[in-house]
N, C-alpha and C positions, 0 to 999 in steps of 0.2 A: 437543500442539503449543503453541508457545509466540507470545506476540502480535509478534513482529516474524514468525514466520513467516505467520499467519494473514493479518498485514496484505499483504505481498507476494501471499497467495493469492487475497484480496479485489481487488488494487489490477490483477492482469495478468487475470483473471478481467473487471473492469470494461471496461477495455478491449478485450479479444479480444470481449465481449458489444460495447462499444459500436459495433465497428469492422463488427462481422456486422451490424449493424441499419444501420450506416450504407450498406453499403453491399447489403443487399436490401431493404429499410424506406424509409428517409430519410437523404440527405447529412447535413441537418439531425442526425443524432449523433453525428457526428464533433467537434462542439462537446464534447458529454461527454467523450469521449476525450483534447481537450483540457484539462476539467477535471479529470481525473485526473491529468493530466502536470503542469499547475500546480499543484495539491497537494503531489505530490510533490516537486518542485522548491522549494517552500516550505519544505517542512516538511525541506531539508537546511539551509536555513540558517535559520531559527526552533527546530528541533529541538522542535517541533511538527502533529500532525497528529489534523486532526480523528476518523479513523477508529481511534487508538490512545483514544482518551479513552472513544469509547462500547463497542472491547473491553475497556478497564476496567472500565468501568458495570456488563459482562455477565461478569465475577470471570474473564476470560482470563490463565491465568500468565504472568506476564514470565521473562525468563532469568535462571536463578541464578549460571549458571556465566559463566568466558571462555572465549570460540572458541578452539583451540590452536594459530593463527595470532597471536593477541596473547601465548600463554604464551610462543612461540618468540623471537619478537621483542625480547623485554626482557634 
């Protein structure tokens, strides 16, 4: 797997967890779920995120290739 999949798998993962806790645990994690959303939301226009930096850290491959939705399109 490659780290923009990884991260999508961490990032709907975070939420479906936070959403279950928020709502048999505590309202109170429904905050997380909004920190996840603001992240995300961030990190389209910074083209930054903090969760891609530490799958670097842990040597996750990045993509070598283009999607064949951008080969078409050119």
């Amino acid at each position: 797997m490659t780290i923009h999949r990884y991260l999508r798998l961490i990032a709907g993962g975070f939420v479906l967890l936070s959403l279950a806790l928020g709502y048999f645990v505590s309202p109170w994690w429904f905050l997380f779920t909004g920190f996840v959303g603001l992240n995300l939301f961030q990190s389209a226009f910074s083209d930054w995120c903090p969760m891609i930096t530490f799958l670097k850290k842990l040597d996750v491959r990045e993509c070598t290739h283009e999607p064949k939705a951008m080969k078409t399109a050119r």
